[in-house]
C-alpha positions in Angstrom: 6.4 4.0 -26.7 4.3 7.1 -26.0 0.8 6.8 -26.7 -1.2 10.3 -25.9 -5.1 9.6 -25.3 -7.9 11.9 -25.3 -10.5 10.4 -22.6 -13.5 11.9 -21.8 -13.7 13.7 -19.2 -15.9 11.2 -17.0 -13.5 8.3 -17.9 -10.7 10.1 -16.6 -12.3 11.0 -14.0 -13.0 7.5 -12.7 -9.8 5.9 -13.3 -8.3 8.6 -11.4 -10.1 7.5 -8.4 -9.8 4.0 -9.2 -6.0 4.6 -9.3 -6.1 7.1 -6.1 -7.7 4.3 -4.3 -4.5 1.9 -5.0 -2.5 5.0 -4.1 -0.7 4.5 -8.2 -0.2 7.3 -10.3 -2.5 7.2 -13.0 -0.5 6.3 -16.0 0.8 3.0 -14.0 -3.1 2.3 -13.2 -3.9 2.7 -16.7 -0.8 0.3 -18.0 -2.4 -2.1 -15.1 -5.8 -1.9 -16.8 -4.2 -2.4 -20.6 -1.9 -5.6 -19.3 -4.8 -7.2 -17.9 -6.7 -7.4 -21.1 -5.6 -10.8 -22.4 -6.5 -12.3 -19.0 -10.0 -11.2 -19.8 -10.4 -12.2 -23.3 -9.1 -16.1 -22.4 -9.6 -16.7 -18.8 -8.6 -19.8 -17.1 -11.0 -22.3 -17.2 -9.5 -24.8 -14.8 -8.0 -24.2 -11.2 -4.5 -25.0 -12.4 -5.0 -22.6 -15.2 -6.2 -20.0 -12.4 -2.9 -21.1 -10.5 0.0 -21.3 -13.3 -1.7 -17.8 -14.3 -0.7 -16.3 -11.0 2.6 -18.0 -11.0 3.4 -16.4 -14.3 1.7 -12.8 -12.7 4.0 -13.1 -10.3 1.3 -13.4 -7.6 2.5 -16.8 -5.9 6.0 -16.7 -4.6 5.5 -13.2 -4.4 6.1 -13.1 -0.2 9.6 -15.0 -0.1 9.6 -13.6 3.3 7.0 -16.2 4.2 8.0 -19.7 4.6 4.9 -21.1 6.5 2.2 -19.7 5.3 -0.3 -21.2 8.0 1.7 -19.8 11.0 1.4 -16.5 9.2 -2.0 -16.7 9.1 -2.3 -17.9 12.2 -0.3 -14.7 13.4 -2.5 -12.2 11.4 -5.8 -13.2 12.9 -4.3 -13.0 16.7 -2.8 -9.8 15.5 -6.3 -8.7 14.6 -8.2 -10.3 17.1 -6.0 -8.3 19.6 -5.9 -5.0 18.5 
């Protein structure tokens, strides 16, 4: 679907930085902004809400690449505390 928006100037204008910042074009910041809406109208109330809310996000199990997550913490704070 193709949906053509007239913002105002000044609300353009910020989430064109907002989506600069992210380094996104600003039509995927914008779909970002719109996807997130139901989260914010019903937010979790409970941690497992929080956690089966990521999950579904796809924000846990996103890293495969990481099997033990405390060693990889482990290595990212000598990594910084060496540079």
């Amino acid at each position: 679907m193709i949906v053509t928006l007239d913002l105002p100037a000044e609300l353009e204008d910020e989430l064109s930085l907002e989506a600069s910042q992210l380094k996104l074009p600003i039509t995927e910041y914008i779909l970002r902004v719109l996807s997130f809406r139901p989260f914010l109208q019903n937010p979790p109330k409970t941690g497992a809400e929080l956690v089966t809310y990521w999950e579904s996000s796809g924000i846990i199990n996103s890293r495969p690449d990481i099997t033990d997550s405390q060693e990889y913490a482990r290595r990212l704070r000598r990594e910084a505390e060496t540079r």
